[in-house]
Structure formats: structure tokens, C-alpha cells
N, C-alpha and C positions, 0 to 999 in steps of 0.2 A: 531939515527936519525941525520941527516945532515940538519941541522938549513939554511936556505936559506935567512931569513928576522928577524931581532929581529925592535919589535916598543919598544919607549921607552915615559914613562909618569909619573908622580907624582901629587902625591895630596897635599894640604898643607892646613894648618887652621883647623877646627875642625873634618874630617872626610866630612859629609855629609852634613855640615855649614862653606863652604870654600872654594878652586879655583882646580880646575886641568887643566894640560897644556901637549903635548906632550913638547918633545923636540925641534923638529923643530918649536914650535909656530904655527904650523897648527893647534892645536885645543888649545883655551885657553876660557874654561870653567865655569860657577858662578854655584856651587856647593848649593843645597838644599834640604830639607826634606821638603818629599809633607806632607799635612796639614795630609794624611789615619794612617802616621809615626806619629804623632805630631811635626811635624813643621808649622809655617807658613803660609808654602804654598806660598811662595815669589817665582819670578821670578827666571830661571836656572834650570837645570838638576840635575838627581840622579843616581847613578849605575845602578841603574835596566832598566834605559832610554838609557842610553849607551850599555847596553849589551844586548839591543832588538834589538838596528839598526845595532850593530858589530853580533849576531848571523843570525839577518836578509840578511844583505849582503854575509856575510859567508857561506852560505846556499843556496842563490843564484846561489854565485860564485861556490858551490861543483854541485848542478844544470847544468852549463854550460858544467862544466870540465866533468861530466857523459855525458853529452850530445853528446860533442863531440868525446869524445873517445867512446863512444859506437851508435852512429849516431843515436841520437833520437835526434829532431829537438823541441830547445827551441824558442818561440816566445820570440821577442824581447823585448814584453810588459809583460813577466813573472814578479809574481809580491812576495815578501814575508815577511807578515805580521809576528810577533812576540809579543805575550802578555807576560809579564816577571812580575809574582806574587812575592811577598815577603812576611811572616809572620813568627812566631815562631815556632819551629820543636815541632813535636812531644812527641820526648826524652827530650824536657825541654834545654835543652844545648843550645841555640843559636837561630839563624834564619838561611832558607832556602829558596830558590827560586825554583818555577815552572815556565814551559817556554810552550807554545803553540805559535805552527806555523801552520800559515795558508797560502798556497799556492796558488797562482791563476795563471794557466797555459792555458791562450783563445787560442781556436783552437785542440788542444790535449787530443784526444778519453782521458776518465778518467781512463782504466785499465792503461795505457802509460802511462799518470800522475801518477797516482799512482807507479810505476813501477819505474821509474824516479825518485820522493820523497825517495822512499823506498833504493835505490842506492845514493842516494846522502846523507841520513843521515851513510849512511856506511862510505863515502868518506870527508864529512864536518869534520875540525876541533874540530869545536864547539862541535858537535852531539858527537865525539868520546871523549874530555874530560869531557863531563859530562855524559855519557851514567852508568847506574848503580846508578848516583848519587842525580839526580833530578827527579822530574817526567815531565814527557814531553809527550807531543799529537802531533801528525802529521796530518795535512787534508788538504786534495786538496777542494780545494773551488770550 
């Protein structure tokens, strides 16, 4: 693969009681554990909040990019939701994340939608490194 864009970021302090930053300072972060984890519940984000709105737009953008190269017409007000679940696996070993996405595409007969969605989890980043590995739903809204 020919690597086109690397982002760069770090977290620091205690995990998920603590800051994260990109590089450039575009995003500088107050790190916390929601009260469902046992934290708090204090002001700031968590993983699982950052990687609803990066699968969210990621998902989008594979959206458009289908769109265009294959001439199906995204309405400008395309919309996509992401619920990003977290609790402990199964196998005992650790914790896991589920991901539901919800799409809302106004104007576009829903076979097309769906059609669309079904194409763009082929072509999203996201969709393709966690495919096999999370459980994940797809619905057009």
C-alpha cells in the first residue's frame, strides 16, 4: 500500500484520565472515563467518542468517493451517525467494541441507499480494518 497521509497523536497521563493531542495542536483533548466505565463522569472525551466521529466521517467520505466514481448522487445533507459500544469480550481476555451506523441519505429511493452504504463499507477505511473483527450493523435511516 502507498501510504498517501500519516496523522500523528499521543496520549499522555493515565490512559483514559488524561490529555491527548495531535501533533499539529489541532486537537488537544481532556481525556475521561464515562461514569457506565466507572469514572466520574467529569467533563472531556473517551476513545470510543473519537472513534464514532473518525468512523462517522470516514464513512461519509468512502460515501462520496463511491458516489462519485460510480455517479450516484449524494445529497449534500448526508448524514452518519455511529454508536461505538464497549464492554468485556466474551473470551474473558479483555474488552471489545461494537460499532453501529446509521445513515441518513434525504431524497435517495432507499434500494440506491442501501446500495450506496453496501459499496462504501467495501471502499471505507474503517469498515475494512475492522471487518471480521467487531460486530457491526449498517442501516440506512
Amino acid at each position: 500500500m502507498k501510504v498517501l497521509y500519516t496523522a500523528h497523536g499521543h496520549a499522555t497521563g493515565g490512559g483514559r484520565e488524561g490529555s491527548a493531542q495531535t501533533d499539529d495542536k489541532v486537537l488537544d483533548l481532556k481525556l475521561t472515563t464515562p461514569k457506565a466505565l466507572g469514572g466520574a463522569g467529569n467533563p472531556g472525551t473517551n476513545p470510543e467518542q473519537l472513534f464514532a466521529v473518525g468512523y462517522s466521517a470516514c464513512f461519509l467520505g468512502a460515501m462520496r468517493f463511491v458516489g462519485n466514481r460510480d455517479k450516484i448522487p449524494v445529497p449534500a445533507d448526508a448524514k452518519v451517525e455511529a454508536a461505538v459500544g464497549i464492554g468485556p469480550r466474551d473470551d474473558g481476555e479483555g474488552f471489545g467494541i461494537t460499532v453501529a451506523l446509521t445513515v441518513t441519505l434525504p431524497g435517495l429511493d432507499r434500494d440506491r441507499a442501501e446500495d450506496l452504504v453496501r459499496r462504501a463499507d467495501i471502499v471505507c477505511p474503517y469498515s475494512h480494518a475492522t471487518r471480521g473483527n467487531i460486530q457491526k450493523t449498517l442501516t440506512v435511516a
